[in-house]
C-alpha positions in Angstrom: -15.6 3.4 -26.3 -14.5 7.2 -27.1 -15.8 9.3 -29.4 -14.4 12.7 -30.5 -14.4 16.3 -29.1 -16.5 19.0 -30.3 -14.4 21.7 -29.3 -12.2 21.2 -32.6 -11.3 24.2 -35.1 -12.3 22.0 -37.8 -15.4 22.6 -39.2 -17.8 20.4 -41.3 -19.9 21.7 -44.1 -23.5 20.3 -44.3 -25.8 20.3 -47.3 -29.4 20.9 -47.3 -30.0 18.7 -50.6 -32.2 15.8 -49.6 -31.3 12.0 -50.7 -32.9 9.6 -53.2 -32.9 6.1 -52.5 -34.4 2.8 -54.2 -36.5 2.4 -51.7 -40.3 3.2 -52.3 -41.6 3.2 -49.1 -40.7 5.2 -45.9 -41.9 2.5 -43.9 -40.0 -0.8 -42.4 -41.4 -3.4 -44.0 -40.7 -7.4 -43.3 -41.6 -9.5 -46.2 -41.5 -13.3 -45.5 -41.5 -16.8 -47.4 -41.7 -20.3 -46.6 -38.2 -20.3 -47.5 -36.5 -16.7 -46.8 -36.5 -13.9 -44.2 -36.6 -10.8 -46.0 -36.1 -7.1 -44.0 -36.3 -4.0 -46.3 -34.9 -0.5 -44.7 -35.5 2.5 -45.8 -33.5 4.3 -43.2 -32.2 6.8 -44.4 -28.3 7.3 -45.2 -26.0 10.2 -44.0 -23.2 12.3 -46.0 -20.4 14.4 -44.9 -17.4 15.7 -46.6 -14.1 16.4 -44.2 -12.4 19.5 -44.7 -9.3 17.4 -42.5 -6.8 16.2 -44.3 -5.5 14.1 -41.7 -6.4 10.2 -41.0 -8.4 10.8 -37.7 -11.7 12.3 -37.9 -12.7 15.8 -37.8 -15.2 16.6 -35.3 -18.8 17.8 -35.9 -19.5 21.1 -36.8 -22.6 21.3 -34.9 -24.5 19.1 -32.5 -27.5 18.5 -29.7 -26.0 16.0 -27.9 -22.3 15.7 -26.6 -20.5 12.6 -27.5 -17.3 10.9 -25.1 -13.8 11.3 -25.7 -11.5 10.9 -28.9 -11.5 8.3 -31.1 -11.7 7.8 -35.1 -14.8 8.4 -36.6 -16.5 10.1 -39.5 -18.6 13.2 -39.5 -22.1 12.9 -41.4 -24.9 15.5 -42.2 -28.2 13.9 -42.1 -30.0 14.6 -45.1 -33.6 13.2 -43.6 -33.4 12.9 -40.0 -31.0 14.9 -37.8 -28.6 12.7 -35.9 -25.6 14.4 -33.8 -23.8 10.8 -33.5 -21.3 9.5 -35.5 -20.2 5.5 -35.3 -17.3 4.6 -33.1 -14.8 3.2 -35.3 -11.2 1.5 -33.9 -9.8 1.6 -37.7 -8.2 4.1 -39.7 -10.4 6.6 -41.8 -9.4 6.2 -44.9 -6.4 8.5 -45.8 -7.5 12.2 -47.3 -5.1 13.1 -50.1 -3.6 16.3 -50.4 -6.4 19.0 -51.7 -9.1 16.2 -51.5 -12.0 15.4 -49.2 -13.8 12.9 -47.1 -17.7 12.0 -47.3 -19.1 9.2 -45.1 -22.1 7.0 -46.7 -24.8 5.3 -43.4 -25.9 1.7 -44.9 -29.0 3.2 -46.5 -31.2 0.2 -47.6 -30.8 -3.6 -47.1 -32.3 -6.7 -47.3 -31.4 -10.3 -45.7 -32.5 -13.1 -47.7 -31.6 -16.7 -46.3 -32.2 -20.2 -47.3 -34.3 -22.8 -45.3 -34.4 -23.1 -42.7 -35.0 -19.2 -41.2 -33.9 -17.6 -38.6 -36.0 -15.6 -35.7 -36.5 -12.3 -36.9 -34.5 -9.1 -35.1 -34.5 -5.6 -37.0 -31.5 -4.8 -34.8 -29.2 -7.3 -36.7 -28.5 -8.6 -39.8 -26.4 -11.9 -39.9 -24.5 -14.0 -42.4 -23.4 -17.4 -42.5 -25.2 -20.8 -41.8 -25.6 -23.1 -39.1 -26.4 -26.9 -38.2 -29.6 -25.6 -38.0 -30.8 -22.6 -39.7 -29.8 -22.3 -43.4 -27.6 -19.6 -45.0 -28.2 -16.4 -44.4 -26.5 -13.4 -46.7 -27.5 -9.8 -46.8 -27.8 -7.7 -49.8 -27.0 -3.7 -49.3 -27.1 -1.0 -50.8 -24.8 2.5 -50.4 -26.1 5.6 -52.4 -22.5 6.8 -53.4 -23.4 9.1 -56.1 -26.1 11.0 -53.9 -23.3 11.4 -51.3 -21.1 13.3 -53.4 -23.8 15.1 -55.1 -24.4 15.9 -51.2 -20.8 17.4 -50.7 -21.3 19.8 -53.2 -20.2 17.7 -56.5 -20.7 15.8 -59.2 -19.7 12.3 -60.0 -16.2 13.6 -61.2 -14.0 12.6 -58.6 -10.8 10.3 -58.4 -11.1 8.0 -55.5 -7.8 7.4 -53.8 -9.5 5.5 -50.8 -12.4 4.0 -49.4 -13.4 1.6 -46.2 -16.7 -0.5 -45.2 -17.2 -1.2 -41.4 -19.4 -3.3 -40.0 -19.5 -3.9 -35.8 -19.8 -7.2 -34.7 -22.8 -8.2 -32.2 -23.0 -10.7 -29.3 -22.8 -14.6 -30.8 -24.5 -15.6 -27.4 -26.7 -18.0 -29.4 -25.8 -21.3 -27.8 -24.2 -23.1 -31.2 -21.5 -25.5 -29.3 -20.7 -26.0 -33.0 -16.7 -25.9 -33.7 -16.0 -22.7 -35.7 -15.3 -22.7 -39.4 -12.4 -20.3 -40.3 -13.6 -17.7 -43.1 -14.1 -14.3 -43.6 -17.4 -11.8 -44.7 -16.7 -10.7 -48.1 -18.6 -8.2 -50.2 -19.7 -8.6 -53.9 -20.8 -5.8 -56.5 -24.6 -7.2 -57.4 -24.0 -7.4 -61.9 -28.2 -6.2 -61.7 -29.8 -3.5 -59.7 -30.3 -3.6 -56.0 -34.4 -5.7 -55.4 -35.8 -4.7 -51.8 -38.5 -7.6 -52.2 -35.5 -10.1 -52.9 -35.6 -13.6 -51.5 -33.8 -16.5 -51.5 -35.5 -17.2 -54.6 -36.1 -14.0 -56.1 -34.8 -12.6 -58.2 -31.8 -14.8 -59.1 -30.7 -16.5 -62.2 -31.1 -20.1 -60.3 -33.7 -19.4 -58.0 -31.3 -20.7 -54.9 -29.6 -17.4 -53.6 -27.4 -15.1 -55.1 -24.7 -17.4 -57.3 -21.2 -16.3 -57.8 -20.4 -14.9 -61.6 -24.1 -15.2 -62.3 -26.0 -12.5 -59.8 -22.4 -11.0 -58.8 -18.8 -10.4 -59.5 -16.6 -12.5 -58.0 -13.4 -11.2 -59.2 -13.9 -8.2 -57.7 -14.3 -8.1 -54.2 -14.0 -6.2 -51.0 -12.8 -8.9 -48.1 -12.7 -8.1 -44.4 -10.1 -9.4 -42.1 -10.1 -13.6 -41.5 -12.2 -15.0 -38.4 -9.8 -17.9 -37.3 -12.0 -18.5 -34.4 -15.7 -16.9 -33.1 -14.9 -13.0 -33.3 -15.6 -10.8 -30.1 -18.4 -9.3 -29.6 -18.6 -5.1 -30.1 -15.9 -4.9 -32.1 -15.4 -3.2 -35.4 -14.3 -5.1 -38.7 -13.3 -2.8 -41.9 -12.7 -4.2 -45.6 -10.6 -1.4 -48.2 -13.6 -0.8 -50.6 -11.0 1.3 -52.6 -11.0 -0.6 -56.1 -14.6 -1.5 -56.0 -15.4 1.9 -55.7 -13.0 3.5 -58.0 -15.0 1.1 -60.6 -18.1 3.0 -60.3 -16.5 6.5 -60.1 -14.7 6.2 -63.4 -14.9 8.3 -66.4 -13.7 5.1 -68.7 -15.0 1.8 -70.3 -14.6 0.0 -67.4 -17.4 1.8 -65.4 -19.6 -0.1 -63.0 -23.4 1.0 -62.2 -23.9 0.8 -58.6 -26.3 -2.1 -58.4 -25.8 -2.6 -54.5 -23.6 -5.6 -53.0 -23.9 -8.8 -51.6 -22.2 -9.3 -48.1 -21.7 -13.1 -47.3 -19.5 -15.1 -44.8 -17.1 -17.4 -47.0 -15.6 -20.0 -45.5 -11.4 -20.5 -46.2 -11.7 -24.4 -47.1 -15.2 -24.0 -48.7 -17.3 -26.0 -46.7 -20.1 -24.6 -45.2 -20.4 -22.5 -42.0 -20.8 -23.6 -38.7 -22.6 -20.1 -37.4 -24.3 -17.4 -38.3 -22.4 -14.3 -37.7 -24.6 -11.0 -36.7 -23.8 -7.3 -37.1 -25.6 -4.0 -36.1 -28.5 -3.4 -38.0 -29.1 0.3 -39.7 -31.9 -0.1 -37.2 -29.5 -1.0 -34.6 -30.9 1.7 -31.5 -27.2 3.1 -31.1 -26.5 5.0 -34.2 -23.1 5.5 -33.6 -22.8 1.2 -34.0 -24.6 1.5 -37.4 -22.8 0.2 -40.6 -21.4 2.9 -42.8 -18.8 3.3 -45.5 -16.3 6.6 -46.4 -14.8 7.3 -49.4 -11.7 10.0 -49.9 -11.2 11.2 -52.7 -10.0 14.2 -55.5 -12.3 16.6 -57.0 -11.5 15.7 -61.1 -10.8 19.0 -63.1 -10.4 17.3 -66.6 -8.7 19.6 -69.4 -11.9 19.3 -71.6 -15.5 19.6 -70.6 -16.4 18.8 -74.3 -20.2 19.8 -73.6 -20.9 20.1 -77.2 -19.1 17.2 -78.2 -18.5 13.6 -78.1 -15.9 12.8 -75.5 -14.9 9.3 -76.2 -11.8 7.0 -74.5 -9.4 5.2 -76.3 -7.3 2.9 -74.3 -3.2 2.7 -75.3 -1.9 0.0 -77.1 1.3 -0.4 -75.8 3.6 1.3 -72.6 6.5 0.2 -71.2 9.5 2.2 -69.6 13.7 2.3 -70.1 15.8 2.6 -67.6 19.5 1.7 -67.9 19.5 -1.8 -66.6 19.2 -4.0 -69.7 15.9 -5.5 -68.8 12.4 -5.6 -70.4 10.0 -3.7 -68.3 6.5 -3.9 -70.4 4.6 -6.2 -68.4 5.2 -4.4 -65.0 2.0 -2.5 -63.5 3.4 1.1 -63.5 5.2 3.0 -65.4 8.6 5.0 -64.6 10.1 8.6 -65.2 12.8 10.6 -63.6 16.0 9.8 -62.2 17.1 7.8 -58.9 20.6 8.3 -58.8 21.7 4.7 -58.5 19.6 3.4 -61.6 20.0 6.4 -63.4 17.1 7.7 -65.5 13.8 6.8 -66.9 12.0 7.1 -69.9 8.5 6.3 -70.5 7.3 5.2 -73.4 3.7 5.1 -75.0 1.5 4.1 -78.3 -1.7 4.3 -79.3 -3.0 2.0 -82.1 -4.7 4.7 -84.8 -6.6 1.9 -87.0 -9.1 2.1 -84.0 -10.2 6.1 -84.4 -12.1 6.5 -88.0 -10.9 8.3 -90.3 -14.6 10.1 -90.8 -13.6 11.6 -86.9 -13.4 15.2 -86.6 -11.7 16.9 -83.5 -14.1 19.7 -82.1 -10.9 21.9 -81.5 -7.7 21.0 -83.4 -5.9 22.9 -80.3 -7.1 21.1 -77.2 -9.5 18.0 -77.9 -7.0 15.2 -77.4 -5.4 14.8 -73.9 -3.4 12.1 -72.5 -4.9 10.9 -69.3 -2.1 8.7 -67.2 -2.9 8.1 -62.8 0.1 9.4 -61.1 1.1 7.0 -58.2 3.7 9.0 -56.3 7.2 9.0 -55.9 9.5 6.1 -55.4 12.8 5.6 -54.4 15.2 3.6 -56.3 17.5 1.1 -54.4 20.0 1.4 -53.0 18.2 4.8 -51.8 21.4 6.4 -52.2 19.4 9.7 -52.8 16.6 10.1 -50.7 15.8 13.3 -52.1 12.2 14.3 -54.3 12.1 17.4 -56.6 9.8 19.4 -59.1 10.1 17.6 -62.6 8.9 18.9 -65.9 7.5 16.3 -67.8 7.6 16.4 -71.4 6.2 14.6 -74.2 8.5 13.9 -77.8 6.9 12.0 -80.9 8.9 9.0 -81.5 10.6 8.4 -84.5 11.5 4.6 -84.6 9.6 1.5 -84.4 9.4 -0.2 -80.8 7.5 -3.2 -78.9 7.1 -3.3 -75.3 8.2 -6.8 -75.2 11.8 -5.9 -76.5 12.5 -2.5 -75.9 15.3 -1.7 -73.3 17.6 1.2 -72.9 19.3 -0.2 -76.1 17.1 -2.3 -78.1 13.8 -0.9 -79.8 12.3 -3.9 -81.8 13.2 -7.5 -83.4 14.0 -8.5 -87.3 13.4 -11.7 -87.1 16.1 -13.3 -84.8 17.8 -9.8 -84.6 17.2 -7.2 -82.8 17.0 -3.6 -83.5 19.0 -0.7 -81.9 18.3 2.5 -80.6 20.2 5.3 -82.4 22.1 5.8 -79.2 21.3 4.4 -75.4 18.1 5.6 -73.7 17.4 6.6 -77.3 18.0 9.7 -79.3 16.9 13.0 -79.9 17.9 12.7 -83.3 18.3 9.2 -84.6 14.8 7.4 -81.9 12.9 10.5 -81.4 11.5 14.3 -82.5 13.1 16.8 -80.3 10.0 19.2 -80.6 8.4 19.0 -77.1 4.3 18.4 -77.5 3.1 19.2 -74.3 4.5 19.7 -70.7 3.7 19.5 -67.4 5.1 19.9 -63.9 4.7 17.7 -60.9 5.8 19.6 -57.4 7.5 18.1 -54.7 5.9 16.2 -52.8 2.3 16.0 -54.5 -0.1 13.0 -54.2 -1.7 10.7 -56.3 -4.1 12.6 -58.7 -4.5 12.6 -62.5 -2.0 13.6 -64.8 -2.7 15.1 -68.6 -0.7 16.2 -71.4 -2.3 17.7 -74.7 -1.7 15.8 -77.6 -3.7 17.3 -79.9 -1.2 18.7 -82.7 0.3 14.9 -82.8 -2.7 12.8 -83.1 -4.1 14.7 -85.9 -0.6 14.0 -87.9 -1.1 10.2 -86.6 -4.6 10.4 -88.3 -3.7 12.8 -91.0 -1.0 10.3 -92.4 1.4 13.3 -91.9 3.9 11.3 -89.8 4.3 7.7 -88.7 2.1 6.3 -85.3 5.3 5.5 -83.0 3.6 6.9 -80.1 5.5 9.5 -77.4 8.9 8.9 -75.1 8.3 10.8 -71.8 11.1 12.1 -70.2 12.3 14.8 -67.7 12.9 18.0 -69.6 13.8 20.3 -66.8 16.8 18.3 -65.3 16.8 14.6 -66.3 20.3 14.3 -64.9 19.9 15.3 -61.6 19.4 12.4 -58.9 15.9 12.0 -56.7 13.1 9.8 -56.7 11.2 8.2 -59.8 7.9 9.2 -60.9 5.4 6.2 -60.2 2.4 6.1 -63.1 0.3 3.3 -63.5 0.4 1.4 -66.3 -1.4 -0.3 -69.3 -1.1 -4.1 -67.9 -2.2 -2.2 -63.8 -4.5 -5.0 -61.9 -7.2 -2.0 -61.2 -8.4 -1.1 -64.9 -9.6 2.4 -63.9 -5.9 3.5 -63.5 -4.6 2.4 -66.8 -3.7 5.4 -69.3 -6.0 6.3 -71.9 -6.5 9.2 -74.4 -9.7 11.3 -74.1 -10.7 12.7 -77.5 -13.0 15.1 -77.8 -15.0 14.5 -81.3 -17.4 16.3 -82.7 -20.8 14.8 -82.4 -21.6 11.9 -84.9 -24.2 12.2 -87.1 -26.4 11.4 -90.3 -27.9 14.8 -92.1 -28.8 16.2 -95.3 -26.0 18.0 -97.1 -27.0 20.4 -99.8 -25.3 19.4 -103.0 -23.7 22.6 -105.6 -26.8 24.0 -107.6 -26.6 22.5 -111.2 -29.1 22.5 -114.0 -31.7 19.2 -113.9 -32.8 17.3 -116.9 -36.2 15.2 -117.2 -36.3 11.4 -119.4 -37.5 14.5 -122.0 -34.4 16.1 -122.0 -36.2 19.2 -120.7 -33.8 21.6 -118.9 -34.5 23.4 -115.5 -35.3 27.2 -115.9 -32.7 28.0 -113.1 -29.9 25.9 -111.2 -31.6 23.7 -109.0 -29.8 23.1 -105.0 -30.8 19.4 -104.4 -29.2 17.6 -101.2 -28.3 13.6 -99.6 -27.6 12.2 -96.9 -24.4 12.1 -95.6 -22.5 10.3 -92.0 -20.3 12.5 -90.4 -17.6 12.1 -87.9 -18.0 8.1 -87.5 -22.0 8.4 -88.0 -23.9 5.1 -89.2 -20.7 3.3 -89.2 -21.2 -0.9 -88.4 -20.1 -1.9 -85.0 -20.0 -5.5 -86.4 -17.7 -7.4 -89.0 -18.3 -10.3 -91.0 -14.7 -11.2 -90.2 -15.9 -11.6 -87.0 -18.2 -14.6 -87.9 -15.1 -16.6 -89.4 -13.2 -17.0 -92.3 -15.1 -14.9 -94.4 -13.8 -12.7 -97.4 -13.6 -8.8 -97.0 -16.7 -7.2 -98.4 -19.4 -9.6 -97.5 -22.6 -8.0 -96.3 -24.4 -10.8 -95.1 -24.0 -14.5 -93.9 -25.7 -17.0 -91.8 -24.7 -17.5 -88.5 -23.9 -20.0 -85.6 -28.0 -19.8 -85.1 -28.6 -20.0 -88.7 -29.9 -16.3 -88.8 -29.3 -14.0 -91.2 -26.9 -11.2 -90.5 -26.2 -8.2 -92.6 -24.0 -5.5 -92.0 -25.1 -2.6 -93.9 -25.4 0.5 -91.6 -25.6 3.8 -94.4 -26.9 7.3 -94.2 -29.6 7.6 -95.5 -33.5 9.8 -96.3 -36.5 9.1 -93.9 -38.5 11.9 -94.7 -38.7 14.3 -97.7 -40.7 16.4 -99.1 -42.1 17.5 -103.0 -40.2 20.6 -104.7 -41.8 21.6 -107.8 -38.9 22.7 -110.7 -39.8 24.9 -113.7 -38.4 23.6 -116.9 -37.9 24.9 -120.2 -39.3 22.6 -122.9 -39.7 25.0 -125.8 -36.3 23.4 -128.1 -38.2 19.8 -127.1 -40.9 19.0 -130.2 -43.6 17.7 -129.0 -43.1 18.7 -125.1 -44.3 22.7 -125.3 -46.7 22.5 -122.8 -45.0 21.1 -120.7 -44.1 23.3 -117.8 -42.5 21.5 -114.5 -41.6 18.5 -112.8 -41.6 18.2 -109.2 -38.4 15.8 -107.0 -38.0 15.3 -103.5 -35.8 17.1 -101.0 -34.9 15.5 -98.3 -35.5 16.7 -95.1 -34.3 14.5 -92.8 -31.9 11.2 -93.0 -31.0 8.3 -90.1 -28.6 5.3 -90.3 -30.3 2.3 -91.8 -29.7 -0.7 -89.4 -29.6 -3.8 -90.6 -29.4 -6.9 -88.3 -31.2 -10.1 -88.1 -33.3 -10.5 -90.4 -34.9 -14.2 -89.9 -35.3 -16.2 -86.8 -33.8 -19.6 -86.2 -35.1 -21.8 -89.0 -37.8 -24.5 -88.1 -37.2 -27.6 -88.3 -39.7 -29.2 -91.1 -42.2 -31.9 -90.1 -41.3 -35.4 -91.8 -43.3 -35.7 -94.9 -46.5 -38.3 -94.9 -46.7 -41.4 -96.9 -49.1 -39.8 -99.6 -47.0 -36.6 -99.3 -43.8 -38.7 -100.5 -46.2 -40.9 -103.3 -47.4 -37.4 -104.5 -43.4 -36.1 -104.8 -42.7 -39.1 -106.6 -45.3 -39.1 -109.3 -44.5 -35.3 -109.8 -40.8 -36.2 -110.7 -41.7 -39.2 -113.1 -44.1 -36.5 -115.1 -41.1 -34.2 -115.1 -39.1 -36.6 -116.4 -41.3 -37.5 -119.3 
């Protein structure tokens, strides 16, 4: 095993910031059931950015003891105990992109859980799997991600291009003849927050360990590498934590809280396991065998902070690119732009569906509160890679004039008519007859830059879109500064991308929503008397603004119900309304002096006194009656009763 020089130039910043975890105790503690083993840590975990930008480790920056040789492995500052070694690691750190960073996250807190019957106790291991016989055994851990970067000096705004989990195997010495089932550890994001007194039992829907689509996601997964046969001892295996941790990281909809995982040992035919497989412990007495994760990633400097605002994300309705090859490309998971010489050039197109974004919403800028966020994958070349060449292009953004679907459009069709279908003005469209020549926004990508984020400002265009100025076609995309000239393609990822986080979306910066009094223009009052105020008289009423106290929920989402109904019984037979207005919770008396002297008979009288509101808040109403009761049977004197009551009626 080698481990990496300190004599390195490269240097490794450390933070003085302690680390929070979900553990409450700063002791080891061993909870056990008739039924589960259960082994809390609290040890505590370890975070250090890289200032490398290459795939092997930097070295550490400072140190007491004086590791072996090279090898790959991450560089950590302790944030509660100091610890000068860092875990030997055979696999590749995961890559540092260009003006980006590396932090490395120690298993921080962890807890096995396994069925009957249990296993001997060993804080150095933790071990998944089942055998003939001991009963299943999975571990449930937990990496504090968001305390790591806060650790490097940032906040949760990054862009995670990379991420790995290692694990190192132990010694299977256990004497199990048993014939080894092919399968693989696999780790699950926990759907609920991370339990250190969790047992097989507790705390999961079914009481009977942690189920698949019920405690965790199954669709999204991190899977190490396949165990065809009983793995060898004092090795390392890695899983590419990458998506699952761009999921928590993200800015959008699709954000994931960081509820912990569940590591288990799945078998490739779905039977059960024939062994229990162990891994160093965060206990383990060698730190530098201790299970850790790194993440590499970009610091995120979006165009808007909108701190006094709302920022909210709209996802695109549609995307697709042209490129002069007759063929539909709108399904595909990225997007196009540029030119590769032997397929010519590429336009992308995008729309955004408007009936979404209220009418009441008002842009805290009008200059720069709308952006166009798209992921920029890299270059690409296209075949026959008769140009092998990459260049600075100028990306530009044109509203489009003409009606198209992503399902149809080409480099010379736009849309359908029925059984016909529609023409651009001219091929690869028109700056005239398919699209506005006016550039919206620009911006450059330099040769040879990584992935990162990509934004255009489309600010002046959205408000026409939601002004009614000028038709929602959505934008074309296209090289402005030399379209024609032959290189690689621009790679983005697209609306129908398998990782959600990448997908385009707009970023809209509103101003905040809200439900207030509004003074109404001063105006002379008038009492049942016809008595007239001695002055004009400023009253006010509540009024939503920018989206406030709008309804979430339709009645058209209940079923065939007609437009304008406020209230129906559902599926449950409960009563559902769907009034949500502005309007006054507290006011308060003003006394008004009125002039009654043309009034006979009203002289005396002097003032009258109204109410001013002072504050308003959107009225909510939901369910307003619980499932209805089944009645009791009636009796047979209940049912005689009933019946002599109707024959009196009658008479």
């Amino acid at each position: 095993t080698t481990t990496p020089s300190t004599s390195s130039s490269t240097t490794t910043p450390s933070t003085s910031s302690s680390t929070t975890t979900p553990s409450t105790s700063s002791s080891t503690t061993t909870p056990s059931t008739s039924s589960s083993t259960t082994t809390p840590s609290t040890s505590s975990s370890t975070t250090t950015p890289s200032t490398s930008s290459s795939t092997t480790t930097p070295s550490t920056s400072s140190s007491t003891t004086t590791p072996s040789t090279s090898t790959i492995t991450p560089t950590y500052t302790s944030t509660s105990t100091v610890s000068t070694t860092s875990p030997v690691n055979p696999h590749q750190n995961c890559t540092i992109p260009e003006g980006g960073d590396r932090v490395v996250i120690y298993l921080e807190d962890y807890v096995v859980v396994q069925d009957t019957p249990t296993s001997l106790e060993n804080e150095q291991w933790i071990k998944i799997g089942q055998s003939s016989s001991e009963g299943e055994s999975v571990v449930i851990v937990y990496f504090d991600m968001a305390q790591a970067i806060v650790d490097a000096g940032l906040g949760e705004d990054i862009a995670v291009t990379d991420s790995r989990i290692n694990f190192r195997v132990a010694d299977l010495s256990d004497g199990n003849d048993d014939e080894w089932v092919a399968g693989r550890p696999i780790l699950y994001p926990l759907k609920s927050a991370f339990n250190e007194n969790s047992t097989w039992e507790y705390p999961w829907e079914r009481s009977d360990g942690p189920q698949a689509g019920i405690d965790y996601y199954s669709s999204l997964i991190a899977e190490f590498p396949g165990m065809k046969k009983t793995p060898e001892a004092s090795t390392w295996v890695q899983a590419i934590s990458t998506t699952i941790v761009r999921y928590i990281f993200t800015e959008t909809n699709h954000k994931m809280s960081n509820n912990g995982f569940v590591l288990r040992y799945v078998t490739d035919d779905g039977s059960d396991a024939s062994h229990l497989v162990p891994f160093a412990s965060p206990e383990f007495e060698d730190e530098e065998f201790r299970p850790f994760m790194d993440i590499c990633y970009l610091p995120v400097e979006p165009p808007i902070t909108c701190e006094e605002g709302n920022l909210i994300y709209y996802e695109l309705s549609a995307d697709t690119y042209i490129v002069k090859d007759n063929t539909v490309h709108g399904g595909e998971e990225n997007l196009l732009v540029g030119n590769s010489g032997w397929d010519g050039n590429a336009r992308m197109l995008l729309e955004f569906d408007m009936s979404t974004i209220s009418d009441l919403v008002e842009l805290y800028d009008d200059s720069q509160s709308v952006y166009l966020r798209l992921w920029y994958e890299g270059a690409e070349m296209g075949k026959p890679y008769n140009d092998p060449r990459q260049m600075e292009r100028t990306l530009a953004a044109h509203k489009i004039t003409k009606t198209w679907t992503e399902d149809v459009a080409t480099n010379k069709y736009s849309s359908t008519y029925g059984s016909r279908n529609n023409q651009w003005g001219t091929e690869m469209m028109g700056d005239v007859s398919d699209y506005d020549a006016e550039v919206i926004a620009t911006e450059t990508i330099e040769e040879g830059e990584g992935a990162h984020n990509f934004y255009l400002n489309l600010t002046s265009v959205f408000l026409e879109w939601k002004n009614h100025t000028s038709t929602d076609n959505g934008i074309v995309i296209k090289d402005n500064l030399h379209e024609s000239v032959p290189g690689y393609f621009l790679k983005f990822a697209s609306n129908e991308n398998t990782d959600p986080t990448k997908r385009p979306y707009l970023m809209v910066c509103q101003k905040q929503v809200s439900c207030e009094p509004e003074d109404m223009d001063p105006r002379p009052i008038y009492d049942d008397n016809s008595c007239v105020s001695k002055a004009n008289v400023t009253l006010n009423m509540c009024v939503a603004k920018n989206g406030g106290c709008e309804m979430d929920d339709r009645a058209e989402n209940y079923g065939n119900y007609a437009y304008g109904v406020t209230a129906l019984w559902d599926s449950h037979h409960e009563l559902v309304s769907f009034c949500k207005c502005c309007v006054e919770k507290e006011t308060e008396a003003m006394v008004i002096p009125m002039d009654c002297s043309q009034i006979e008979g009203a002289e005396d009288y002097d003032n009258i006194s109204v109410q001013y509101i002072t504050e308003c808040a959107c009225q909510e109403c939901k369910t307003v009656s619980s499932t209805r009761k089944k009645r009791a049977a009636p009796s047979k004197t209940r049912l005689l009763l009933r019946s002599a009551l109707k024959s009196m009626l009658r008479k």
